[in-house]
FIDO-830789 format. One record per residue (C-alpha): residue number from 0; x, y negated, z. Coordinates in Angstrom, 3 decimals, padded with zeros to 6 digits. Example, Ala and Ser with C-alpha at 12.3 -4.5 7.8 and 13.67 -1.06 7.14 Angstrom:
2
(r 0,(012.300,004.500,007.800))
(r 1,(013.670,001.060,007.140))
//
This chain:
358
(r 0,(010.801,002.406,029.498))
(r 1,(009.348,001.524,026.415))
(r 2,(006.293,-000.946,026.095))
(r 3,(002.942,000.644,025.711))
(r 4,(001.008,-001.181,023.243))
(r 5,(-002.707,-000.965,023.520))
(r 6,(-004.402,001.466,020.536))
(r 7,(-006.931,-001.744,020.141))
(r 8,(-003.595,-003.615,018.937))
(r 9,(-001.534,-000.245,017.632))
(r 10,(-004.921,000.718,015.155))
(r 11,(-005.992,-002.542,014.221))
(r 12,(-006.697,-002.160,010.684))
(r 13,(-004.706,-003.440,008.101))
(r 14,(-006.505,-003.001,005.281))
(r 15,(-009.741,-002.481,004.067))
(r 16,(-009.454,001.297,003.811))
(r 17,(-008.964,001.448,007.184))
(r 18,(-011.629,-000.657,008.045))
(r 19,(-014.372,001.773,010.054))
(r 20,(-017.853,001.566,009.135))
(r 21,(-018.280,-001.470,007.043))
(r 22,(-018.167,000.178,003.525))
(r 23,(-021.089,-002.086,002.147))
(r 24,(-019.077,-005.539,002.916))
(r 25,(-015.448,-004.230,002.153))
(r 26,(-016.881,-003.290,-001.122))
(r 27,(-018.082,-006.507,-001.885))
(r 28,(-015.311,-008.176,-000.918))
(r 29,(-012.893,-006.065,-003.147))
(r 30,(-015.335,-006.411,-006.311))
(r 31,(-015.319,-010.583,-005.566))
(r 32,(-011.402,-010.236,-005.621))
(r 33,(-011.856,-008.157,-008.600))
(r 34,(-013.877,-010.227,-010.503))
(r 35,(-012.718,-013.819,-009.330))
(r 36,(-016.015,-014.457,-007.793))
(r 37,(-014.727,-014.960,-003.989))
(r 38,(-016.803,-018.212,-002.476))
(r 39,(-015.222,-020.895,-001.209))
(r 40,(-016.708,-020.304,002.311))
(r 41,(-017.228,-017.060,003.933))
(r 42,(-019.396,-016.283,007.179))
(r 43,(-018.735,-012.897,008.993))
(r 44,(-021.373,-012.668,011.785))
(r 45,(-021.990,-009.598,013.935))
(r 46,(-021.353,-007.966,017.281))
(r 47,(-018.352,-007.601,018.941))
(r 48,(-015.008,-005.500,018.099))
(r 49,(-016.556,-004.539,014.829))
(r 50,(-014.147,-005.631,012.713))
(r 51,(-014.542,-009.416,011.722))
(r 52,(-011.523,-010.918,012.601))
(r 53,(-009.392,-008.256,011.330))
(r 54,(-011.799,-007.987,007.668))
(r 55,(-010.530,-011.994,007.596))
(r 56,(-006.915,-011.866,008.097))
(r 57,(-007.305,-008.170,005.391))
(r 58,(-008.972,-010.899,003.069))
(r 59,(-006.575,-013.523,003.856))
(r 60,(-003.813,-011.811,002.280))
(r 61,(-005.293,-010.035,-000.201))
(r 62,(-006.051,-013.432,-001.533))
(r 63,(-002.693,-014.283,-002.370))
(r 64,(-001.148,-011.110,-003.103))
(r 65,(-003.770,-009.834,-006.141))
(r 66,(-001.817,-011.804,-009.191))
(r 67,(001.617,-011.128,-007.188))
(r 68,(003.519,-008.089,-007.365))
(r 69,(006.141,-009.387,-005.221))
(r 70,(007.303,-008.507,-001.623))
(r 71,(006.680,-012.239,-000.397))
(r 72,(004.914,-013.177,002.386))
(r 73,(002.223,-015.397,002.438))
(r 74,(001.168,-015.253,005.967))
(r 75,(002.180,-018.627,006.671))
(r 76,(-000.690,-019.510,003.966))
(r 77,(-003.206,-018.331,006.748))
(r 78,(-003.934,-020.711,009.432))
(r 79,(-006.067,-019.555,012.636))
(r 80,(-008.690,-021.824,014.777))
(r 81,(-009.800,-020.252,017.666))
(r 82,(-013.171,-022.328,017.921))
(r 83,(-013.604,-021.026,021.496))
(r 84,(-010.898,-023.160,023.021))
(r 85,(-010.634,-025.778,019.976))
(r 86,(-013.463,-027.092,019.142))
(r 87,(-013.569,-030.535,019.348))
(r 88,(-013.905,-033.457,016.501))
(r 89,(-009.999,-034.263,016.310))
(r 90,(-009.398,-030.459,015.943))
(r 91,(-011.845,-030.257,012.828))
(r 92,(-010.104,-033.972,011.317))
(r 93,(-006.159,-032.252,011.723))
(r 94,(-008.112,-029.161,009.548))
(r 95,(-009.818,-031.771,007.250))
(r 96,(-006.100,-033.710,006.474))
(r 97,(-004.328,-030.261,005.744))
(r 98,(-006.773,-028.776,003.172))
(r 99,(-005.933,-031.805,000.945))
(r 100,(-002.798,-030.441,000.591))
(r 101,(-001.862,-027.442,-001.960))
(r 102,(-000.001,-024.667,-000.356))
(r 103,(003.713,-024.864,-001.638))
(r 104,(004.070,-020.884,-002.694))
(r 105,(000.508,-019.089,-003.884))
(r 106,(-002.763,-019.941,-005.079))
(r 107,(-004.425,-020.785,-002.079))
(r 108,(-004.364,-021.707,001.408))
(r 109,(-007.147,-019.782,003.972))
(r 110,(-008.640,-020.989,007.098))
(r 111,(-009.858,-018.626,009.952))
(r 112,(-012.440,-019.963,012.296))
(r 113,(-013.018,-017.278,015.210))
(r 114,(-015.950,-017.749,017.296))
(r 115,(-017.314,-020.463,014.628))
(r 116,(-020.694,-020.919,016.928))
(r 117,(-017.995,-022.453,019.773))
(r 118,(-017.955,-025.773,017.909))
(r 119,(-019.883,-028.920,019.171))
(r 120,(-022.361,-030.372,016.862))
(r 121,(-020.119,-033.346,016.187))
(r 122,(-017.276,-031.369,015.366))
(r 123,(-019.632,-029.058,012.925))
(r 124,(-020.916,-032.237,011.657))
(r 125,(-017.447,-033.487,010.185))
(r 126,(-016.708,-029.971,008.778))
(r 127,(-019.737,-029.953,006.717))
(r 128,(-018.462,-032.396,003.790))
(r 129,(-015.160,-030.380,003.255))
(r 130,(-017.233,-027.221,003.725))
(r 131,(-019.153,-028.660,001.413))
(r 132,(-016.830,-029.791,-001.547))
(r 133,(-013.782,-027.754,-000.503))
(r 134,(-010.190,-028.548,-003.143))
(r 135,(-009.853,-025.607,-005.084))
(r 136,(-006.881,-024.083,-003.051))
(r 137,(-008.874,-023.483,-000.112))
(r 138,(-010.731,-020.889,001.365))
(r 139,(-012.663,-020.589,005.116))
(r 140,(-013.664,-017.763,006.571))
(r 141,(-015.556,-018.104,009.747))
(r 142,(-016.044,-015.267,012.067))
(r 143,(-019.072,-015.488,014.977))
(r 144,(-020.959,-012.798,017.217))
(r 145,(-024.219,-016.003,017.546))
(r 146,(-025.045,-016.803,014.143))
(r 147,(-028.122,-018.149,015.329))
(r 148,(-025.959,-021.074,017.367))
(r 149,(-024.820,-022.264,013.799))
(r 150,(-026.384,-025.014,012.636))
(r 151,(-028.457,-024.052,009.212))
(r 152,(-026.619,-027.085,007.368))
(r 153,(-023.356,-025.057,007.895))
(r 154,(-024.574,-021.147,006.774))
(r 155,(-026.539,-022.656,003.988))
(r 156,(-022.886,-023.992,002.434))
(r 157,(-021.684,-020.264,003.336))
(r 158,(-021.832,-016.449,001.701))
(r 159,(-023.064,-014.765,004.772))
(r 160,(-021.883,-011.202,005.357))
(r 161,(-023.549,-009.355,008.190))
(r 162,(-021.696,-006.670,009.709))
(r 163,(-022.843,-003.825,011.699))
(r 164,(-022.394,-002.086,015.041))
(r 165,(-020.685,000.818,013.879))
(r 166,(-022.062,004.338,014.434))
(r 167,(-021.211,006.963,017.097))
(r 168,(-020.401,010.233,015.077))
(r 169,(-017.639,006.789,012.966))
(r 170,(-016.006,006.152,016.011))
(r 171,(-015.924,009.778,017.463))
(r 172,(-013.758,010.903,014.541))
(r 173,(-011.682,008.329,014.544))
(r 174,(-010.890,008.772,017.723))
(r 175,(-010.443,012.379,016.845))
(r 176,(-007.498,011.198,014.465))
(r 177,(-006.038,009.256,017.271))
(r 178,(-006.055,011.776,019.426))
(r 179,(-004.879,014.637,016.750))
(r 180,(-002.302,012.488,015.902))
(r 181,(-000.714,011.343,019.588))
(r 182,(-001.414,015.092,020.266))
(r 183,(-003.696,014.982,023.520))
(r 184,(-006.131,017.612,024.380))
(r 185,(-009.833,016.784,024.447))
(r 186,(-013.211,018.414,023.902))
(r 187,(-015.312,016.840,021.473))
(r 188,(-018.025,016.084,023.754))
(r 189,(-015.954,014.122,026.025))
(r 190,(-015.122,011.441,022.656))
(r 191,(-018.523,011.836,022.108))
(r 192,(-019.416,010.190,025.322))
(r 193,(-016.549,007.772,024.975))
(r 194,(-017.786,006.862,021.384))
(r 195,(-021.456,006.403,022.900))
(r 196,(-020.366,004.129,025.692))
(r 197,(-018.761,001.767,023.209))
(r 198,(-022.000,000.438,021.883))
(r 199,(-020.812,000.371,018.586))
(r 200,(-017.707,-001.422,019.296))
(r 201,(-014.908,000.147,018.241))
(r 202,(-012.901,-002.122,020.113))
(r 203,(-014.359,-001.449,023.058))
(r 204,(-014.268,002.368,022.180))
(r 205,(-010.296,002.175,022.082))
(r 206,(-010.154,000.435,025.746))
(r 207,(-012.349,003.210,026.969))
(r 208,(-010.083,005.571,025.336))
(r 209,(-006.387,004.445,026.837))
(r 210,(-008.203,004.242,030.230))
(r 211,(-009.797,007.760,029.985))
(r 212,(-006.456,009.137,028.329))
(r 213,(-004.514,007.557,031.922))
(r 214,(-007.248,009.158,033.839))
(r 215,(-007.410,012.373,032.669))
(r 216,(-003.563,012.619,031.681))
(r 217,(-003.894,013.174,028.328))
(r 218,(-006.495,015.920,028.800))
(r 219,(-010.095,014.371,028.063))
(r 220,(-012.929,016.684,029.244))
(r 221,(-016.166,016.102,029.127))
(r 222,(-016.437,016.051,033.051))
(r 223,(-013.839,014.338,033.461))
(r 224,(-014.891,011.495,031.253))
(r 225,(-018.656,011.531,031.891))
(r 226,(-017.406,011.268,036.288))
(r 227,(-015.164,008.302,035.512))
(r 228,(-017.767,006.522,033.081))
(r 229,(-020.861,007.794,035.030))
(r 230,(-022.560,009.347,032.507))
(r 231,(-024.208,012.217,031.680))
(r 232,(-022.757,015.076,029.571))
(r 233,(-025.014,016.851,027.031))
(r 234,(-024.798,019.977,029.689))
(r 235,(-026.479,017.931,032.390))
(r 236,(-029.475,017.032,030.373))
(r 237,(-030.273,020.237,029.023))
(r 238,(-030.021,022.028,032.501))
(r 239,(-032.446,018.965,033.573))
(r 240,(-034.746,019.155,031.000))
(r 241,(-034.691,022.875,031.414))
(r 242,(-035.932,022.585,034.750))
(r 243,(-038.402,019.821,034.057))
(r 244,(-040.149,022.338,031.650))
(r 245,(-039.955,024.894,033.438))
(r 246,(-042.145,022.311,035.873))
(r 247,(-039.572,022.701,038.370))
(r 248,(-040.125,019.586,040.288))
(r 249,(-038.292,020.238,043.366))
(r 250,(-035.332,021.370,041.663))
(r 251,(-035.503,018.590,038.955))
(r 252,(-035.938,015.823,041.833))
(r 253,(-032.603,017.855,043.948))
(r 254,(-030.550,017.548,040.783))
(r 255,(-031.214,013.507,040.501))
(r 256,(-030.115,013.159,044.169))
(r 257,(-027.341,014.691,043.162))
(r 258,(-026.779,012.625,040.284))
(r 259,(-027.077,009.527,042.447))
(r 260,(-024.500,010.526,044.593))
(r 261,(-022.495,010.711,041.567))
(r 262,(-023.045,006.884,041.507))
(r 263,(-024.919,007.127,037.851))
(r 264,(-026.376,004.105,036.296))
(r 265,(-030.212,004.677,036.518))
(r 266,(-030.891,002.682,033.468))
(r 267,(-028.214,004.329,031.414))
(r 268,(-029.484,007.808,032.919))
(r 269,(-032.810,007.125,031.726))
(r 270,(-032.113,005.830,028.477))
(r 271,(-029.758,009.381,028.061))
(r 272,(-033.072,010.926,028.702))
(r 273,(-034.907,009.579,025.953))
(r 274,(-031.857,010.027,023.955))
(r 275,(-032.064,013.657,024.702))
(r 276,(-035.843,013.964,024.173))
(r 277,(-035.311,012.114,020.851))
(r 278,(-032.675,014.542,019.216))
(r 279,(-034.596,017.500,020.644))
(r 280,(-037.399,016.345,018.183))
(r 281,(-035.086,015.386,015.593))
(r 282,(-033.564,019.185,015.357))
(r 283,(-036.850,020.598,015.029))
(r 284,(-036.436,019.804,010.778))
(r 285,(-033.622,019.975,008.843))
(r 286,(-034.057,016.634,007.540))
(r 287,(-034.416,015.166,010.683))
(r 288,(-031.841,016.704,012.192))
(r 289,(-029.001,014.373,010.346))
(r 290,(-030.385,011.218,011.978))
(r 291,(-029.036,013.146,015.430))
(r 292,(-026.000,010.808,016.047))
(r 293,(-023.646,013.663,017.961))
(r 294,(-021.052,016.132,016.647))
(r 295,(-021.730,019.084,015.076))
(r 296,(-021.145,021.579,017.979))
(r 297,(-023.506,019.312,020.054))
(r 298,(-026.008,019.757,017.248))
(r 299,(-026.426,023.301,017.379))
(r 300,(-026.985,023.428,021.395))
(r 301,(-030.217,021.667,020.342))
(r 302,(-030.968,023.880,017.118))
(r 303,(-031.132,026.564,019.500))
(r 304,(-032.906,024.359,022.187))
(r 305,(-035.515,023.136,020.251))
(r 306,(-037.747,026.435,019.756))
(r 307,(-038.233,026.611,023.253))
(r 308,(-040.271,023.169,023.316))
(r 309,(-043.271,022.047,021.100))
(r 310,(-043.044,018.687,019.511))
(r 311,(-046.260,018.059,021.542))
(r 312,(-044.397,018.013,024.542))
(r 313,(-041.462,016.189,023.669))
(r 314,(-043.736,012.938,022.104))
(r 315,(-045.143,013.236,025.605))
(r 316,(-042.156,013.354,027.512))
(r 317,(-040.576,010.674,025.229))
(r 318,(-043.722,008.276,025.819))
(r 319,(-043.720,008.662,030.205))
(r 320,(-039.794,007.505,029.657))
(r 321,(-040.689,004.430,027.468))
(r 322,(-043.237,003.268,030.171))
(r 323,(-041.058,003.779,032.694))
(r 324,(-037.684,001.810,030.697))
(r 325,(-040.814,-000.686,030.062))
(r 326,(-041.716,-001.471,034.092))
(r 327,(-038.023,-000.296,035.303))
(r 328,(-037.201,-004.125,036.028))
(r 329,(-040.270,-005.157,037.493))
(r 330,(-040.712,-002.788,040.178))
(r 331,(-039.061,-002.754,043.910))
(r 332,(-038.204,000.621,044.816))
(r 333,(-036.576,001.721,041.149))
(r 334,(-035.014,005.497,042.862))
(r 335,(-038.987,006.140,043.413))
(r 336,(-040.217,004.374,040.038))
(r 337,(-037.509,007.202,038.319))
(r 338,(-038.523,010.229,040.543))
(r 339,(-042.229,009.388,039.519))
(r 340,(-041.232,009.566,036.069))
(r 341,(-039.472,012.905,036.335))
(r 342,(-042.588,014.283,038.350))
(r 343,(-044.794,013.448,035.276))
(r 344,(-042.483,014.989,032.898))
(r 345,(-042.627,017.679,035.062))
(r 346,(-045.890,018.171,035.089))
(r 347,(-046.608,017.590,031.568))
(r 348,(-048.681,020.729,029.638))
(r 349,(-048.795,022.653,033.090))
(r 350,(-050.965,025.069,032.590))
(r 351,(-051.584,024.407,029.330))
(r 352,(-053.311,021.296,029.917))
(r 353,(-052.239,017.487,029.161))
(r 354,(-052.171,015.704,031.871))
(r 355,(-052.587,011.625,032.077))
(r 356,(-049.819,009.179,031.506))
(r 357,(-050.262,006.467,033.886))
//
């Protein structure tokens, strides 16, 4: 049987074309290169599984290779510190006694410090003169998801690159190639939801994937995925907010006991709502309609949904569901707290007439 490698490890990028959703800083990065005008110390701070670590070790040996036009390696010109589990004094003094030395083939040597905020104050405290005054042949780049735990004596020596949690429509078509490319069936809905559930990770986004991939057997639905992840398909919410306009409260409170006995995450569900609520606004303009994060088949359920509403009563809706996100932890009975909230947004223009938001 052969080994399955993980498509977090099989994708990783390995350069910065295929680098997803951080145009702005690869950019940068190549004109610095271009120009000769790379710092000395780098700082790459942002969430998780956005592409830090892997933008370092893309930088690492770019550095070496862009006056070379030969096939030799220089990975052994890249050393890696993984502050998390090294992070003492002594292991900053063994980095401290290397730099001195030039590296033996190339121009320079490069140090990667993962998880920089790790390090105890002591041990950021004998960094800072070498960070400082670094020899010529040396380059760090330190990687962190807490910026704010590094001390401002260390960022100020530091060009700070920020990078971003990378959009849902980025990671749904990459995971479109993926899947394209290993052949798999799948509805773009059900990446969609996959690609949503990431949080902007992509990492994270490629874990979901293999799992769902296992799960479904290489056929991703939407239903599947959305029962597996407990989540809510775009279907779901537009048969629920049908039925909440329609001021259907018995039927809209039946369909969330059903939905609870689907074991979904009553935060998550209610955040979905406002999600929905939100892109039903956005597709009443044109312009608008671009900020709607979802694929283009998606979009045009709610270009065809959106006449039906008036933006009147989607700002309404939209503002019951932000009080209720805004009392959701304080409250002891949160099934009732949620039902209350669909009952208002049920109720909403009945008749014609506003009714109060408590």
């Amino acid at each position: 049987m052969d080994t399955f490698i993980v498509s977090a490890l099989k994708y990783r990028p390995t350069s910065f074309d295929e680098l997803i959703g951080q145009n702005i800083i690869t950019q940068t990065l190549i004109n610095s290169l271009k120009t000769n005008q790379l710092p000395q110390a780098l700082l790459f701070c942002g969430p998780r599984g956005v592409g830090k670590t892997s933008c370092a070790r893309i930088l690492a040996k770019k550095i070496n290779n862009l006056n070379n036009n030969s096939l030799e390696n220089f990975d052994f010109n890249v050393f890696e510190l993984d502050a998390a589990s090294n992070n003492s004094v002594e292991d900053i003094r063994k980095i401290t006694e290397q730099v001195r030395i030039p590296p033996q083939v190339g121009s320079h040597k490069i140090y990667i410090i993962d998880e920089a905020h790790m390090l105890s104050k002591p041990a950021f405290n004998a960094f800072l003169k070498t960070l400082e005054e670094p020899p010529k042949h040396v380059i760090f780049i330190l990687a962190t998801t807490e910026k704010n735990k590094i001390i401002s004596t260390i960022l100020s020596r530091c060009q700070i690159f920020d990078f971003k949690r990378i959009s849902v429509i980025d990671i749904q078509e990459f995971l479109v190639k993926i899947a394209k490319e290993r052949k798999l069936m799948y509805e773009d809905n059900a990446l969609y939801l996959i690609s949503q559930a990431a949080d902007g990770a992509l990492r994270d986004a490629l874990s979901i994937f293999d799992r769902m991939v296992s799960f479904t057997n290489g056929n991703l639905s939407a239903i599947a995925v959305a029962d597996n992840l407990n989540l809510l398909d775009h279907e779901t919410y537009f048969k629920l907010v049908d039925l909440i306009f329609k001021n259907d409260i018995p039927s809209v409170l039946i369909m969330y006991d059903k939905l609870i006995k689907r074991g979904i995450d009553n935060p998550q569900f209610v955040k979905g709502l406002g999600n929905h609520l939100r892109n039903l606004l956005l597709a009443k303009d044109i312009k608008t309609s671009k900020l709607m994060e979802v694929g283009e088949s998606v979009k045009s359920s709610y270009l065809k949904k959106t006449d039906k509403i008036s933006s009147a009563l989607l700002m309404d809706g939209i503002e019951i569901i932000n009080n209720c996100e805004l009392h959701y932890k304080s409250v002891n009975n949160t099934r009732v707290h949620i039902e209350f909230m669909l009952m208002q947004l049920a109720s909403l223009h009945y008749n014609g007439e506003k009714k109060k938001v408590l």
